[in-house]
C-alpha positions as CSV (number, residue, x, y, z in Angstrom):
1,X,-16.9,13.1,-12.3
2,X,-16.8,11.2,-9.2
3,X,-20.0,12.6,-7.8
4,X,-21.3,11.1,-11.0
5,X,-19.7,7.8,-10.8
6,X,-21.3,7.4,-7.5
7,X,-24.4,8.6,-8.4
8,X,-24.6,5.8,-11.5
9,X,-23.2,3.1,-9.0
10,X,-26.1,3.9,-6.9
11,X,-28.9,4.0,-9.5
12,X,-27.4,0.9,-10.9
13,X,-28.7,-0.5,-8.0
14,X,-31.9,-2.1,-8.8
15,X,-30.3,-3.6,-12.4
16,X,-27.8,-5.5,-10.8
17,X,-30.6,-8.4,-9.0
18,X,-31.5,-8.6,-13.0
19,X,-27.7,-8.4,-14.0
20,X,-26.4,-10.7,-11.4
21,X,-28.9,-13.4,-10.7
22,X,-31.4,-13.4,-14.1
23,X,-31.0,-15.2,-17.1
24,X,-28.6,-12.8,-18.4
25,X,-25.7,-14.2,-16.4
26,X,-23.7,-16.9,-18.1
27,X,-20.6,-17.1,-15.7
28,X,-20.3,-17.3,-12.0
29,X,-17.2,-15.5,-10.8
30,X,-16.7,-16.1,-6.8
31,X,-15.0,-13.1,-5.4
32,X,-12.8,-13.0,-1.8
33,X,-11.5,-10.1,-0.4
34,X,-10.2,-8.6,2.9
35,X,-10.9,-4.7,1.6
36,X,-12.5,-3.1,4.7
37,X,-13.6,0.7,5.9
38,X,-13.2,3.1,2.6
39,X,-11.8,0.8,0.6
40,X,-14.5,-1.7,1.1
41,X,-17.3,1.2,0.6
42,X,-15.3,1.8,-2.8
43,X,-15.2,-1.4,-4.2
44,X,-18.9,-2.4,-3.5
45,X,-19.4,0.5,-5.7
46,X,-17.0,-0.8,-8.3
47,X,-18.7,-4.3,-7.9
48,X,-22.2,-2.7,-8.6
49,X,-21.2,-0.6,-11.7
50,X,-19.7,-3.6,-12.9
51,X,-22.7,-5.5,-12.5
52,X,-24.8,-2.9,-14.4
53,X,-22.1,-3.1,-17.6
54,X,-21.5,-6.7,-17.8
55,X,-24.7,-8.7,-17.6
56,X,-23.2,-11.8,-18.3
57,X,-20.7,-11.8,-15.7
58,X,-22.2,-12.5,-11.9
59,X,-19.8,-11.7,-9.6
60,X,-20.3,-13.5,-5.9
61,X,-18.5,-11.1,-3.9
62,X,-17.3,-12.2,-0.1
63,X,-14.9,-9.9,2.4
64,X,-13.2,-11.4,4.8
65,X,-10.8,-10.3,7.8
66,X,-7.9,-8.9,6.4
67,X,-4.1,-10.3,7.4
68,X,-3.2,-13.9,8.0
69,X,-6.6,-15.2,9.3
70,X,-7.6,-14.2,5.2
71,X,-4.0,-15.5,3.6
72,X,-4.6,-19.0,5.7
73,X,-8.4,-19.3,4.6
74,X,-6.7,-18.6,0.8
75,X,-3.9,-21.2,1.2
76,X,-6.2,-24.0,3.2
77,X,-9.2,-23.7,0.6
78,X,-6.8,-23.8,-2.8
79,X,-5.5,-26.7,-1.5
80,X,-8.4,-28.4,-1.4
81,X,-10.3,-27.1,-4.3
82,X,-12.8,-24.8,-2.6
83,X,-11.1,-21.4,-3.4
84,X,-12.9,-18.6,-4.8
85,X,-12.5,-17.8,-8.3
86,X,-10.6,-14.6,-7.9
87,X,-8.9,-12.9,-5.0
88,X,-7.5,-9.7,-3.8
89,X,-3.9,-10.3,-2.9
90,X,-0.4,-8.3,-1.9
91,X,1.9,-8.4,-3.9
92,X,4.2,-8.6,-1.4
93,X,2.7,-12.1,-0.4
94,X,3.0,-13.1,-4.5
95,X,6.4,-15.3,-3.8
96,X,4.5,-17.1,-0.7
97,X,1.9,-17.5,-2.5
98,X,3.4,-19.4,-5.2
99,X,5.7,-21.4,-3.1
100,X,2.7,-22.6,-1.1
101,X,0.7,-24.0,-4.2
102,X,-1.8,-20.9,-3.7
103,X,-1.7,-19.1,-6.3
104,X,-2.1,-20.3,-10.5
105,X,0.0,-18.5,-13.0
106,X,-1.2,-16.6,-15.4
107,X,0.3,-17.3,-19.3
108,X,1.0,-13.9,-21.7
109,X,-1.6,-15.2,-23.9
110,X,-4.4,-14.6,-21.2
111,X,-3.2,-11.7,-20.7
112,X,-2.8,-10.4,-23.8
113,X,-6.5,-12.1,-25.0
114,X,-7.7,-9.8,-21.9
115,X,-6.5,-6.5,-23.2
116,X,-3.9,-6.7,-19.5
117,X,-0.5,-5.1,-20.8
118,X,2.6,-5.0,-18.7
119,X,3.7,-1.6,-20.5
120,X,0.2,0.3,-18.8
121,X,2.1,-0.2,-15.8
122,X,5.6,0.8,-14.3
123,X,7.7,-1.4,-14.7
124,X,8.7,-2.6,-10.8
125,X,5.2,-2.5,-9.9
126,X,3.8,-5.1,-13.0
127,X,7.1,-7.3,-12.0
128,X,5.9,-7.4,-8.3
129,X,3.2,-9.8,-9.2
130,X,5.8,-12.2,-10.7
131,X,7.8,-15.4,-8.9
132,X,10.4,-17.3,-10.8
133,X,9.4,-15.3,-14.0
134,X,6.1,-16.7,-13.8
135,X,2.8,-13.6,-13.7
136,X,0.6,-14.9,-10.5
137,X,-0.9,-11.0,-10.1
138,X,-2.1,-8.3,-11.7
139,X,-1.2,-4.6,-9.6
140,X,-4.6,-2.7,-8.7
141,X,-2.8,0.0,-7.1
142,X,0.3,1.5,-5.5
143,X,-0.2,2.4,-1.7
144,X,2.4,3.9,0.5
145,X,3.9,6.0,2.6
146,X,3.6,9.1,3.0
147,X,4.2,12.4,4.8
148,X,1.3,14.5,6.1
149,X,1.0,17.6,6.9
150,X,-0.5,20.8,9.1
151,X,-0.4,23.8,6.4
152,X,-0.8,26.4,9.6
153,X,1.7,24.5,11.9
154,X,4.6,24.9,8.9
155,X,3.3,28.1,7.4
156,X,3.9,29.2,11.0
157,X,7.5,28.2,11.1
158,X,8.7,29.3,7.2
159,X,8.3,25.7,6.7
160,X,5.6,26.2,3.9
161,X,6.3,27.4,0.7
162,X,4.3,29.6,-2.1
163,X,2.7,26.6,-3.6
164,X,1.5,25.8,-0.3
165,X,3.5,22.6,-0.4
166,X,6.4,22.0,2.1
167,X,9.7,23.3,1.8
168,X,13.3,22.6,3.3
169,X,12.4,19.2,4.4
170,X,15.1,17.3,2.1
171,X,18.1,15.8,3.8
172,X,18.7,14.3,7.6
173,X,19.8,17.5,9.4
174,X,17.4,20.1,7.4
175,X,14.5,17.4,8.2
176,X,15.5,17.4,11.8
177,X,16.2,21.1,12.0
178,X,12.4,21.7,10.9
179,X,11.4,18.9,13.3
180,X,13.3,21.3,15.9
181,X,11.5,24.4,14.7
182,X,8.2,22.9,14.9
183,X,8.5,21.8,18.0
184,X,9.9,25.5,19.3
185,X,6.6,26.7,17.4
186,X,4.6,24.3,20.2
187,X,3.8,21.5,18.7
188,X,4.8,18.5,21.0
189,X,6.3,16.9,18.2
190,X,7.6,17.7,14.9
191,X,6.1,14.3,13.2
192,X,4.0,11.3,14.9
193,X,4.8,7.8,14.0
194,X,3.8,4.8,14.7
195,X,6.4,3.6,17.0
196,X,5.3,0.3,18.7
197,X,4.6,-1.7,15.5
198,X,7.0,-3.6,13.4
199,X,4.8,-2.8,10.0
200,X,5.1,0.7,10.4
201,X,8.8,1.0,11.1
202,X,9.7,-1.4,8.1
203,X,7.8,1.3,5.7
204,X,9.5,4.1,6.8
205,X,13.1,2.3,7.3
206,X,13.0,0.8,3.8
207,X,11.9,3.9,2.1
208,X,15.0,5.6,3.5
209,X,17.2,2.3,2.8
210,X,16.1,2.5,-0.8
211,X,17.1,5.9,-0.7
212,X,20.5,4.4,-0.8
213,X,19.8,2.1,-3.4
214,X,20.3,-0.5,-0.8
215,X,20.0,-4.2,-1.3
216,X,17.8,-6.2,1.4
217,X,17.9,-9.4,-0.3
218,X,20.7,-11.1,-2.9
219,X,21.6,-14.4,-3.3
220,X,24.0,-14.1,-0.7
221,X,21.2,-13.7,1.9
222,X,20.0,-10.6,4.1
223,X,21.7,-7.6,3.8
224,X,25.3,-8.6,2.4
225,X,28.1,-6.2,2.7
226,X,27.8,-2.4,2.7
227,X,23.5,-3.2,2.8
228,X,23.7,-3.7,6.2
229,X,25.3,-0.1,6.9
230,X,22.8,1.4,4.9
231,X,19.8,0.0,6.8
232,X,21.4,1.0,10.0
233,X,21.6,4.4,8.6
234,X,17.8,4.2,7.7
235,X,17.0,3.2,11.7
236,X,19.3,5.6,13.1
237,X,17.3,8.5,11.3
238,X,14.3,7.3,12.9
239,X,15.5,6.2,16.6
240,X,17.4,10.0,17.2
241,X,14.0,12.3,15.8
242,X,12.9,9.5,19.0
243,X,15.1,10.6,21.6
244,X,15.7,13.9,20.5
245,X,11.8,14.3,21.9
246,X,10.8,14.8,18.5
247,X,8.8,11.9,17.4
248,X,6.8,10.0,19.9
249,X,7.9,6.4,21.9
250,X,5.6,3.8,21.6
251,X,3.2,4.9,20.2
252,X,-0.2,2.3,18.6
253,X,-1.3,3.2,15.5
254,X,-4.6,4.7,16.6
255,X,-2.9,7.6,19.2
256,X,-0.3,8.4,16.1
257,X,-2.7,9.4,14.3
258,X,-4.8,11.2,17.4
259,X,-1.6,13.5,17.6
260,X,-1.8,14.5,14.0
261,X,-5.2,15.3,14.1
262,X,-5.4,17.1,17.3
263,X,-2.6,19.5,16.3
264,X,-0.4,17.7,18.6
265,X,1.9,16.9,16.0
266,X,3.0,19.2,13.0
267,X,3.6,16.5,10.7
268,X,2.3,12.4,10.2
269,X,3.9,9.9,8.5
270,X,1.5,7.0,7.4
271,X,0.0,5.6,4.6
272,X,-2.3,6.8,2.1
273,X,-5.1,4.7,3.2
274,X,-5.4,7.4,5.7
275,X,-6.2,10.3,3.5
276,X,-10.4,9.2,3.8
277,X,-10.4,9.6,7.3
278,X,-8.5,13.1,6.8
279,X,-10.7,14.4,4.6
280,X,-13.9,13.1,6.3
281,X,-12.9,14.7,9.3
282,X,-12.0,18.1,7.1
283,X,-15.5,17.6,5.7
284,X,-17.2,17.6,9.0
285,X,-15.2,20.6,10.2
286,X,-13.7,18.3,13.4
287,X,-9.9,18.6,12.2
288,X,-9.8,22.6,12.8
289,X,-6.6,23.0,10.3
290,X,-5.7,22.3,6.7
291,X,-3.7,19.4,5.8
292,X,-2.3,18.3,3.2
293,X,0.1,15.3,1.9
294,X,3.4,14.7,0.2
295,X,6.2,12.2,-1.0
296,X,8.1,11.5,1.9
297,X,11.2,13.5,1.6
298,X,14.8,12.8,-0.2
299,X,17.2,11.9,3.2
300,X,19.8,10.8,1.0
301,X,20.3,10.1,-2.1
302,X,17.4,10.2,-4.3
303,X,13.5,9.8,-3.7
304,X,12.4,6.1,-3.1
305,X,9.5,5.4,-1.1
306,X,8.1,1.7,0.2
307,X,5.4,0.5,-1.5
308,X,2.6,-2.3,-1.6
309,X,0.0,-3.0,-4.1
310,X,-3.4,-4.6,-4.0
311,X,-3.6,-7.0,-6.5
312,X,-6.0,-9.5,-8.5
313,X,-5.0,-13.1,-8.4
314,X,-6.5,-16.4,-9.9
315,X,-6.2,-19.0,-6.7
316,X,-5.3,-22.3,-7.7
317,X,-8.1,-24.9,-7.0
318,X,-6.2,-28.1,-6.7
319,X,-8.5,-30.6,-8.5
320,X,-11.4,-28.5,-9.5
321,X,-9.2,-25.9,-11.6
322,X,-11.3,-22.9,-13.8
323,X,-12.4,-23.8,-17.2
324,X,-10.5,-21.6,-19.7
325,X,-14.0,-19.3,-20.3
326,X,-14.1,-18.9,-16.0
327,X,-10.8,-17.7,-16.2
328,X,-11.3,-15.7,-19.6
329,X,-14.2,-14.1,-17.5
330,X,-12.0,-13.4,-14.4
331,X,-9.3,-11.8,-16.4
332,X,-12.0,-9.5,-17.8
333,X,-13.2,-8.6,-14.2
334,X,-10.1,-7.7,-13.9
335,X,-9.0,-5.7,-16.4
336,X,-12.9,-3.6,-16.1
337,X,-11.3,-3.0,-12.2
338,X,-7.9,-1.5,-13.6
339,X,-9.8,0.6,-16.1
340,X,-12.0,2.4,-13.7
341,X,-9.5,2.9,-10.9
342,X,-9.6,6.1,-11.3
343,X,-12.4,6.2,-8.7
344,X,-10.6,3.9,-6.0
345,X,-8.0,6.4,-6.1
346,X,-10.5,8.2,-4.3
347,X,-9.5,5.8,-1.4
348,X,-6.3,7.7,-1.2
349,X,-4.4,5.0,-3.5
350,X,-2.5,5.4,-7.0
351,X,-3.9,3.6,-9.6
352,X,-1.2,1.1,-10.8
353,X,-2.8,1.5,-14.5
354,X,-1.3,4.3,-15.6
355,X,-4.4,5.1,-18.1
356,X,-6.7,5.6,-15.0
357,X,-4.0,8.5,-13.5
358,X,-3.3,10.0,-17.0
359,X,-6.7,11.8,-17.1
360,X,-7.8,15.3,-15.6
361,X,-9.6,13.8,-13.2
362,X,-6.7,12.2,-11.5
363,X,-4.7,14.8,-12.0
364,X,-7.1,17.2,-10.2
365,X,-7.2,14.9,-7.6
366,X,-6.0,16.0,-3.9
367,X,-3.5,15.1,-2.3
368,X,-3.5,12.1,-4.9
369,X,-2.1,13.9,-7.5
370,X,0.4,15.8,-5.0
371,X,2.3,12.6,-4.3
372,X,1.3,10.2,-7.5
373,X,5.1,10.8,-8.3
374,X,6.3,7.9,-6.1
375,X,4.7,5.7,-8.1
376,X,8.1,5.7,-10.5
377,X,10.4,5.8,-7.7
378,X,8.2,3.1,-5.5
379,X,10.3,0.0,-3.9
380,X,8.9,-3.3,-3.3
381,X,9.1,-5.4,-0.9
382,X,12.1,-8.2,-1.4
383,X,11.4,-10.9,-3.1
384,X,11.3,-13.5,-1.0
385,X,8.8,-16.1,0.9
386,X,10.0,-14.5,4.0
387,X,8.8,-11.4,3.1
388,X,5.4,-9.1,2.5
389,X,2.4,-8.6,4.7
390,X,1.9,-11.0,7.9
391,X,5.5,-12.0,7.5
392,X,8.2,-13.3,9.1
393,X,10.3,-10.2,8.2
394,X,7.2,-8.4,9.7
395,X,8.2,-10.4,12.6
396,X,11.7,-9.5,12.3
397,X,10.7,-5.8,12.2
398,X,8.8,-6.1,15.5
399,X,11.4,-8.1,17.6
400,X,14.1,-5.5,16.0
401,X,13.6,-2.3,14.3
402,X,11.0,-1.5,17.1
403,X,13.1,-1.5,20.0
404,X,15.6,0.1,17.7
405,X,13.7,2.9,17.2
406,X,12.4,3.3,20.6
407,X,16.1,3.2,22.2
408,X,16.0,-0.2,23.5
409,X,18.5,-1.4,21.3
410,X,21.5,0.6,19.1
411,X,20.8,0.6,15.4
412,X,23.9,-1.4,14.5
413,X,23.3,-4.3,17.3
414,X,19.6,-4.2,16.4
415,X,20.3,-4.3,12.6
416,X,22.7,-6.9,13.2
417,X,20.4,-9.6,15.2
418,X,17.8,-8.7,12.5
419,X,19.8,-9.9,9.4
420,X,21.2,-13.2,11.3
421,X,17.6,-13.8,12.3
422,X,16.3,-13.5,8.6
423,X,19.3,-15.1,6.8
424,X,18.5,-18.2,9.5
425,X,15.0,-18.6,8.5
426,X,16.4,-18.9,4.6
């Protein structure tokens, strides 16, 4: 099915000049986003099937550099009227976003006149998009963490069970004892992380906070009362599989994921925007084991994981605002996009439309459909203008949590400064 999706994408090819540029195109839809490497390869193909189904709709598509060089450009050209038609947003950034004048709200009736329905979505993920009660984005997907894996390193050490999934990870001490064992079995470390980045650490540490259905933000600030125990907890975890020699110090991003793939480390714990490069490399036969991917494991209580979604927004254009067919036309571009997501699942995501994962392809979908279960117990950023991607609680993560982890600072001290830093900023 995917083999044929490309395939149609690609023949598509010489329709879409005639789709997208002839007299057959009634509205102009300008497109920003900041999707690079797989995804980026993905969504051209989206872009072009689209183009070959709806002849009326040209879509203008631009991609720019992902982070806060793209959320400035957003912000900067809303505000004066310049802003492209439709944009690819985290929702993480929706409350920013809002506060800022960036983003327009979008009313039920649109949605509901576009076919968009809050119940093909869980319900945490659709309520990301929202500020003050207003809708400002529509979830594309669900991307997080998760665990992978060497299937020879843990079938090695008992770590592996008959389903060839992983087994006798759950809970602190039985995740560190096979972190131990691994290690015995020569591995240099049990798991690599990626210690020496503020972003990273914040995924892991609020999957295992949400674990204790902790609180980061109430309307008494930052980690009020027994929340603040909780996310010390969640750092400690982390900073002792550090010194215990069984995660690495310090680590960048790209020599994380070096010790994963050259068998260095058992175990990897990143996102699943990884899983192309993994299974490129499998294809090429340069990885020299199999691997596979999981939900990251229950510490405490009960699974939670961290979790960001791309989304689809509608920037608002101070003084040259979208006539109600423009935006009747964006809301259909994006509804099409949700509908065949299926495909950028490829990309290693979950769809957030629940449609596009309740299908066989999907569900024969690997690792996809190993660890698609998160999406129900997925937690979202805080709510707040402080928070989401190129943040100031990313910040906070960087100047804290970091040296935390790395034994610079103790978890409580580290958690402490943190939370005064944050609740100062409110």
């Amino acid at each position: 099915m995917i083999r044929n999706f490309v395939r149609a994408a690609l023949l598509s090819t010489a329709l879409v000049g005639t789709a997208v540029g002839g007299a057959l195109a009634q509205e102009t839809v300008v497109w920003w986003d900041f999707l690079g490497g797989g995804d980026g390869v993905r969504m051209k193909t989206l872009l072009e099937k689209f183009a070959a189904e709806n002849p009326d709709i040209k879509i203008e598509a631009t991609t720019l550099e992902w982070g806060t060089p793209f959320y400035t450009k957003l912000q900067t050209s809303a505000a004066i009227g310049e802003g492209p038609d439709i944009s690819t947003y985290h929702l993480s950034r929706i409350p920013l976003g809002a506060s800022t004048g960036t983003l327009s709200p979008i009313t039920a009736e649109e949605l509901a006149a576009a076919g968009i329905n809050a119940t093909d979505f869980e319900d945490a993920n659709f309520k990301a998009g929202q500020s003050d009660g207003a809708q400002y984005g529509v979830p594309f997907d669900i991307h997080s963490v998760v665990l992978y894996y060497n299937k020879d390193k843990l079938a090695a050490a008992g770590l592996l069970g008959p389903d060839g999934l992983p087994t006798g990870l759950d809970g602190v001490d039985n995740f560190k004892a096979a972190l131990q064992k691994l290690k015995d079995g020569g591995s240099e470390y049990g798991v690599s992380i990626h210690s020496a980045a503020g972003d990273s650490q914040w995924r892991i540490m609020y999957s295992l906070f949400g674990q204790q259905d902790g609180q980061f933000l109430t309307d008494e600030g930052f980690l009020p009362g027994d929340n603040l125990d909780k996310a010390v907890k969640a750092t400690a975890v982390v900073a002792d599989w550090v010194a215990s020699g069984l995660a690495p110090s310090q680590t960048e991003y790209p020599a994380s994921i070096a010790l994963f793939t050259g068998g260095n480390a058992a175990m990897h714990i990143n996102g699943v925007w990884e899983v192309p490069t993994f299974t490129d490399l499998a294809a090429k036969g340069e990885l020299g084991f199999e691997w596979g991917a999981i939900q990251l494991p229950t510490f405490f209580d009960h699974p939670a994981t961290w979790a960001d979604s791309h989304a689809f927004v509608i920037p608002n254009r101070v003084g040259n605002e979208l006539t109600p067919e423009k935006r009747a036309a964006v809301l259909r571009v994006i509804h099409w996009m949700n509908e065949n997501s299926t495909f950028w699942a490829t990309a290693g995501h979950i769809p957030s439309y629940k449609p596009a994962r309740d299908n066989d392809e999907f569900r024969n979908m690997q690792p996809n459909a190993v660890y698609s279960k998160l999406a129900e117990t997925a937690v979202f950023d805080p709510v707040s203008t402080l928070a989401g991607v190129a943040s100031p609680l990313y910040d906070a993560m960087g100047n804290y949590l970091v040296p935390a982890v790395n034994g610079e600072l103790d978890a409580q001290s580290a958690t402490e400064q943190m939370r005064d830093d944050l609740n100062g900023q409110r």
